[in-house]
C-alpha positions as CSV (number, residue, x, y, z in Angstrom):
1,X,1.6,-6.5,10.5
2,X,3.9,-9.3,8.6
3,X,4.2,-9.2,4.9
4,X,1.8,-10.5,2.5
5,X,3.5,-13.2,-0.1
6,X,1.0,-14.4,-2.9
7,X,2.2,-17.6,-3.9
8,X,1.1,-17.8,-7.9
9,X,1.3,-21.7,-9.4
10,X,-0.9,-24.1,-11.5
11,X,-0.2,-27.9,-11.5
12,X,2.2,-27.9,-8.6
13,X,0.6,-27.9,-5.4
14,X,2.6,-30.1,-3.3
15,X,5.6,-27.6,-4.2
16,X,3.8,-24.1,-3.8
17,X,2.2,-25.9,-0.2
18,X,5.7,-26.7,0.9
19,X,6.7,-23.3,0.1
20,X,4.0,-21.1,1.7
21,X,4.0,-23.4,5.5
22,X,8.2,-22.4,5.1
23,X,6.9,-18.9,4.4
24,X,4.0,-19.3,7.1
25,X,7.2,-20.8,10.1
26,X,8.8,-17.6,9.1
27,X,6.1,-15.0,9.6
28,X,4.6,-14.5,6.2
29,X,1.1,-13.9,5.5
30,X,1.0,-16.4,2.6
31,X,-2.2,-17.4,0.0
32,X,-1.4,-19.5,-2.9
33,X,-3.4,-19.1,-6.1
34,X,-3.9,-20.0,-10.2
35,X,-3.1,-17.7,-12.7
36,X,-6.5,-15.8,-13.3
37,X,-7.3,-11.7,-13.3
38,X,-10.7,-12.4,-11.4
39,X,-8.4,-14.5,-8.2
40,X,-5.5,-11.6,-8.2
41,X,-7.6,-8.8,-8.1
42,X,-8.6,-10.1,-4.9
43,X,-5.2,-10.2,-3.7
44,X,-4.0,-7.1,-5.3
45,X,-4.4,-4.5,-2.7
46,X,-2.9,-6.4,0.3
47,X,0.1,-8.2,-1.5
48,X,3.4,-7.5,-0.9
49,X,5.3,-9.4,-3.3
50,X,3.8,-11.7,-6.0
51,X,5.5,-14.9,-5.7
52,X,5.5,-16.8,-8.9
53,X,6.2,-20.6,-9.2
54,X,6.8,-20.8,-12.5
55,X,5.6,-24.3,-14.7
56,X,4.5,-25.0,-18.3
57,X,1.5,-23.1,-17.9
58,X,3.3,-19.9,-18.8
59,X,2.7,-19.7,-22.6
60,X,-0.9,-21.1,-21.8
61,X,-1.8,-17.6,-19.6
62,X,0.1,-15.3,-21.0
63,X,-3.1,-12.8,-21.1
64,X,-2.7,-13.2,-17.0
65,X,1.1,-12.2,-17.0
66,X,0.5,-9.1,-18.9
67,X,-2.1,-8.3,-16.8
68,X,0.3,-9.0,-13.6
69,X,2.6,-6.7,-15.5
70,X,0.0,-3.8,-15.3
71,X,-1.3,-3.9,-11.9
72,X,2.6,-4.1,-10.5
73,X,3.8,-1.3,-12.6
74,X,0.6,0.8,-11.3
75,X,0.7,-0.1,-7.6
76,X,4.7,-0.6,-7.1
77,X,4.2,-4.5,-6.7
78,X,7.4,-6.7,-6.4
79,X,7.5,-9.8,-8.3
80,X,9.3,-13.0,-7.8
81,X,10.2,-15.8,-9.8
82,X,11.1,-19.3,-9.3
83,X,11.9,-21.7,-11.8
84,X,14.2,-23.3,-14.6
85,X,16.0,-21.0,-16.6
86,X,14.0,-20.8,-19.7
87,X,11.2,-20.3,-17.7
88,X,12.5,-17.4,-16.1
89,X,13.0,-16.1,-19.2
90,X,9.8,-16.8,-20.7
91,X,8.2,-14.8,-17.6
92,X,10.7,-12.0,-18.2
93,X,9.6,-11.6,-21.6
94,X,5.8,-11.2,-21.0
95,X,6.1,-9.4,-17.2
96,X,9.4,-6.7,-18.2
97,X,12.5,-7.8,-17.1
98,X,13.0,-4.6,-14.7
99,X,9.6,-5.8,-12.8
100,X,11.2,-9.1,-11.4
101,X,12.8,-7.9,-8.4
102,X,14.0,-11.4,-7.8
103,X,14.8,-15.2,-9.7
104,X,15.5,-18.0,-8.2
105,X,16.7,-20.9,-10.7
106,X,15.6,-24.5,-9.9
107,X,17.1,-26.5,-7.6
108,X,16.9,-23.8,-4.7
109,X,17.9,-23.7,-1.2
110,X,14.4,-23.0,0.6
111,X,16.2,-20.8,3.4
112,X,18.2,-19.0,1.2
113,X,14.9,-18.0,-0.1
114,X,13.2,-17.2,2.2
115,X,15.9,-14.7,3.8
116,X,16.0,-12.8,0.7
117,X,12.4,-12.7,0.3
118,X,12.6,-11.0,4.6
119,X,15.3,-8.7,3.0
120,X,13.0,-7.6,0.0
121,X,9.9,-7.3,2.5
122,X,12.3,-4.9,4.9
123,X,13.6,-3.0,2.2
124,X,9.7,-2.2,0.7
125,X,8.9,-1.0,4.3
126,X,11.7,0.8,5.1
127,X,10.3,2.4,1.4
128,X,7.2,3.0,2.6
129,X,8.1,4.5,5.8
130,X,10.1,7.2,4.1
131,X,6.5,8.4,3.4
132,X,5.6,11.5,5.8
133,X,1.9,12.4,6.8
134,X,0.6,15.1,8.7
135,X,-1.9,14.7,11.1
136,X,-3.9,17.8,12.1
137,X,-6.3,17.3,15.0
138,X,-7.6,19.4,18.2
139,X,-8.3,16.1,19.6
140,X,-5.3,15.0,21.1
141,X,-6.2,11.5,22.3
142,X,-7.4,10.9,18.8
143,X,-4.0,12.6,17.2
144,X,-1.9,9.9,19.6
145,X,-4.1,7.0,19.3
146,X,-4.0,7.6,14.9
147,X,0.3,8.7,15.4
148,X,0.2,5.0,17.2
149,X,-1.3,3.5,14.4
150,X,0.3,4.3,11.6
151,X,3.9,5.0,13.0
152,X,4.9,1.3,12.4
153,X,4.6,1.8,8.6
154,X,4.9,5.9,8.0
155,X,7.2,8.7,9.3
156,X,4.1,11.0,11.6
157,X,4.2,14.7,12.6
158,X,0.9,15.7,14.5
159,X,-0.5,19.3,15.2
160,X,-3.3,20.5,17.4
161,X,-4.6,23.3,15.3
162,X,-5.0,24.6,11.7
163,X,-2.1,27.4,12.6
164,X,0.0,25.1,14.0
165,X,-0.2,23.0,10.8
166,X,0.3,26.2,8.6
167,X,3.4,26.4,10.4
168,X,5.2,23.3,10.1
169,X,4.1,23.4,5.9
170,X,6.3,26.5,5.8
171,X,9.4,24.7,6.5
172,X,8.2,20.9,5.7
173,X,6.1,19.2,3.0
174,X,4.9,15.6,3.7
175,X,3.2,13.1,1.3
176,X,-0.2,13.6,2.7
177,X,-2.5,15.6,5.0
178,X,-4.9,13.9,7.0
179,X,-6.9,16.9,8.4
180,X,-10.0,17.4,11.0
181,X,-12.6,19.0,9.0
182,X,-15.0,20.2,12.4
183,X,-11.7,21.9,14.0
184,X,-12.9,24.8,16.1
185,X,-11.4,28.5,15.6
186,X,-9.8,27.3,12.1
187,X,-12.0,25.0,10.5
188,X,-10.3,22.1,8.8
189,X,-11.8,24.1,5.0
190,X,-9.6,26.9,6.3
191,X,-6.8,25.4,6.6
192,X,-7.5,23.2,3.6
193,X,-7.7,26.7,1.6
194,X,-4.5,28.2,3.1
195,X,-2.4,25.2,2.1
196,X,-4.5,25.3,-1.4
197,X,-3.4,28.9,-1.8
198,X,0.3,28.4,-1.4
199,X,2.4,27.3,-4.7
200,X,4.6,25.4,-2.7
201,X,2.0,23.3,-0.5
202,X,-0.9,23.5,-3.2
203,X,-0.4,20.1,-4.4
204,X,-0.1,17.8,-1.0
205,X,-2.8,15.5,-0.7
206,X,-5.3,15.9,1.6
207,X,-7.6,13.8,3.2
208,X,-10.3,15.3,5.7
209,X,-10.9,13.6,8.7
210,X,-14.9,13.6,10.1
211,X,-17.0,11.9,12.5
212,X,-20.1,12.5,10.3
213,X,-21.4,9.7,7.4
214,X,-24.6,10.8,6.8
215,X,-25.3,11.8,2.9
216,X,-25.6,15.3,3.2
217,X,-22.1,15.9,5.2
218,X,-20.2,13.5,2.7
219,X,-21.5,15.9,0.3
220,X,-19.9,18.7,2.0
221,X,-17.1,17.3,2.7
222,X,-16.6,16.4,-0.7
223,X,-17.3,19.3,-2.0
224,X,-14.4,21.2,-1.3
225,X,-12.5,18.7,-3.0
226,X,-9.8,17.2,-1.2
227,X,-8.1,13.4,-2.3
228,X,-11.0,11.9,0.0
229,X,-12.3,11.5,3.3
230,X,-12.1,8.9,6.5
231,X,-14.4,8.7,9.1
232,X,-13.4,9.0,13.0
233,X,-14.8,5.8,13.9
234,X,-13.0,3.8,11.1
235,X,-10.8,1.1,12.6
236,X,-6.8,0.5,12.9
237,X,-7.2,-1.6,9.9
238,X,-9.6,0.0,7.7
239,X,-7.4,3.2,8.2
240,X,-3.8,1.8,7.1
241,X,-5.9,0.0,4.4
242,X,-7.1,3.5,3.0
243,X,-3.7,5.0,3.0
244,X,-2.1,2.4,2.4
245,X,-4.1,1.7,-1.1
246,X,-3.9,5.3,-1.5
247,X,0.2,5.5,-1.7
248,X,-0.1,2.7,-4.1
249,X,-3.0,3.8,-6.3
250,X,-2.8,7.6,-5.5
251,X,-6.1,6.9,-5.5
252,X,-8.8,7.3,-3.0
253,X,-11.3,4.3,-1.9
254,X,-12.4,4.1,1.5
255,X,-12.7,0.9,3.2
């Protein structure tokens, strides 16, 4: 999956275009937008670094940057800068100066750029893989096909059964639990309260797994109160899009 760059610029469109096919030839996901909260909440979940071409529309938006400020401070965002330097400093000054990852004064060298922008991206997945999930499943196609999935972007340590899971908690804590809830002999609630009842594994997230949507065995599931729930039949996508919202939100919102 290559990173996502949002390109942010008002008034210079020939520049921010030039910049985003470079990005494009070099394997970046790239969408270029205004300054505006309604157009970079669209782009919020799925963007990697916020890429800001900075012009003399800064003092004119500043409402915008302290809102960028927020949402990169909340969901680990990387921002960017390009410009002159006391426009640079004008973004520092609204955004924090320890949220701009990166500046690059005008004139810049466009490859130099862009191979510091590939290190940045490398670094913030090598981050992200340092995050470890469980994944507890009797269904062992299902436990490969879900390790296959999400092994490009997270470290992933399956286990067959409830017990086995127990097991591996006693000596290991990962970042998250995705967990079968309809496992036969222990039942994903089991195991849910076993880990619950332990000080040292009481506080990993844990997200049930289930192959039922209807109303009533949401409700169920939800009941027991776990960080949320995914259903079986959810895609590749719509699965690294949960989790992947949920590291950065520690929130839960299902795709």
């Amino acid at each position: 999956m290559p990173s996502k760059i949002t390109v942010i610029s008002k008034g210079t469109a020939f520049m921010t275009n030039a910049l985003a096919k470079n990005l494009e030839e070099d394997g970046f996901a790239v969408s270029v937008i205004e300054p505006g909260i309604e157009t970079i909440n669209l782009h919020r979940r799925d963007t990697d670094i916020f890429l800001i071409y900075a012009g003399n529309f800064i003092s004119d938006t500043a409402d915008f940057f302290v809102y960028l400020k927020d949402i990169c401070s909340e969901d680990e965002k990387m921002i960017c800068v390009i410009g002159h330097p006391h426009e640079i400093e004008d973004i520092r000054n609204l955004v924090s100066d320890k949220l701009i990852t990166r500046a690059f004064e005008r004139p810049f060298d466009m490859k130099d750029l862009i191979a510091d922008i590939g290190k940045l991206c490398k670094a913030d997945d090598e981050r992200k893989k340092g995050k470890h999930i469980l994944l507890i499943d009797d269904d062992l196609t299902y436990l490969k096909t879900v390790q296959g999935w999400l092994s490009d972007k997270y470290r992933v340590t399956i286990a067959r059964s409830g017990m086995q899971a127990i097991t591996y908690i006693a000596t290991h804590i990962p970042d998250l639990i995705l967990l079968d809830y309809e496992m036969p002999i222990t039942t994903g609630p089991q195991v849910m309260e076993m880990i619950r009842s332990e000080p040292a594994s009481s506080d990993i997230p844990i997200i049930f797994l289930t192959g039922k949507s209807d109303k009533a065995s949401v409700i169920t599931v939800m009941a027991m109160k776990p960080q949320g729930y995914m259903l079986k039949t959810m895609t590749k996508e719509q699965i690294l899009e949960t989790i992947d919202n949920f590291f950065e939100t520690r929130k839960w919102k299902i795709s």
